[in-house]
N, C-alpha and C positions, 0 to 999 in steps of 0.2 A: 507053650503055655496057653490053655485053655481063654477065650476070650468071650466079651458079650457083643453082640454086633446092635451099634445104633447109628443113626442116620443125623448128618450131619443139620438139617432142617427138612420142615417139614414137606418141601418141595420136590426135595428129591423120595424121598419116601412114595411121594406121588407119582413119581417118575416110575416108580419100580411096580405100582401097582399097575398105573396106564401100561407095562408093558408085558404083566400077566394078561392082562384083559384082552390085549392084541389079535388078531387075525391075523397078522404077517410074519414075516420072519421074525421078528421084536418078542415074539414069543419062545424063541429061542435062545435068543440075549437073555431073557427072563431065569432062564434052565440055568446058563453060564454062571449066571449070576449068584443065582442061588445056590450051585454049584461051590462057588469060591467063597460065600457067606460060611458053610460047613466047613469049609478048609478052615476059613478065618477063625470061627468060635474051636475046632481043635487047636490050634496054633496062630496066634495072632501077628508072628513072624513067619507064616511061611512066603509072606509076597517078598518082594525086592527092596531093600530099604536104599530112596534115594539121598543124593548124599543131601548135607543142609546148604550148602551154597548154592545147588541146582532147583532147592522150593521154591514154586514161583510167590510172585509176592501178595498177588491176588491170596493166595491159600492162608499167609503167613496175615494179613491184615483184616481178612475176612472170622475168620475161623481161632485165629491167637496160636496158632499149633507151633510147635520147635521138632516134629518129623513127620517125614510121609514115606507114605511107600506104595506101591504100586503092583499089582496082583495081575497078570499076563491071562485076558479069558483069549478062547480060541476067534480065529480070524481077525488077529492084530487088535481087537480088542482090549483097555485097561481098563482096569478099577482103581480107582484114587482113593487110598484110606489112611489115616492117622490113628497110631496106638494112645492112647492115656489110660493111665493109673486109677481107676477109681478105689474108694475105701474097701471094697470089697474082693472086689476082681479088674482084670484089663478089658477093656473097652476096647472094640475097632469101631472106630468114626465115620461111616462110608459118606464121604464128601461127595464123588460124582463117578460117572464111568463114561468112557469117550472112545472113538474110531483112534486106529494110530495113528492117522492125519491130525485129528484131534490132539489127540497126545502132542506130536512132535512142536507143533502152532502154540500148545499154551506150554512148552518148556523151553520153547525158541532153539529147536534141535535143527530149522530150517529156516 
């Protein structure tokens, strides 16, 4: 199902442009990124839906959301997104994207 990709605040949006603008490798993350956005707007399910007892609470208190899911970019890299319904079409929420260190720390997988 076709979706529109929008950014969960305006922080991260900034995060995604500082990491166009990059010199470093961060400009590669960028590609990834962008990469999985195109997956996302054809299919707004094609990431991993995790379950809802494993949201952390930060996501759930921050943001009000009741699912996430999680988009696998290359080099142990995630992208953190949440579906909703808008009037017209389905929305992907992109919350944030993290190292799997990252990851494993805000799911408590360690």
């Amino acid at each position: 199902m076709k979706s529109e990709i929008k950014f969960s605040d305006e922080r991260v949006r900034k995060a995604l442009q500082d990491l166009k603008k990059s010199k470093t490798e961060d400009k590669q993350l960028y590609r990834w990124i962008m990469r999985a956005f195109e997956d996302l707007e054809g299919n707004a399910f094609c990431g991993i839906q995790i379950p809802k007892k494993l949201i952390p609470k930060i996501y759930i208190n921050k943001y009000g959301i009741d699912n996430l899911w999680k988009y696998d970019l290359p080099k142990s890299w995630r992208l953190i997104y949440s579906v909703a319904n808008g009037q017209i079409c389905i929305v992907s929420i992109i919350l944030e994207w993290m190292s799997h260190k990252d990851y494993e720390r805000r799911f408590s997988y360690n």
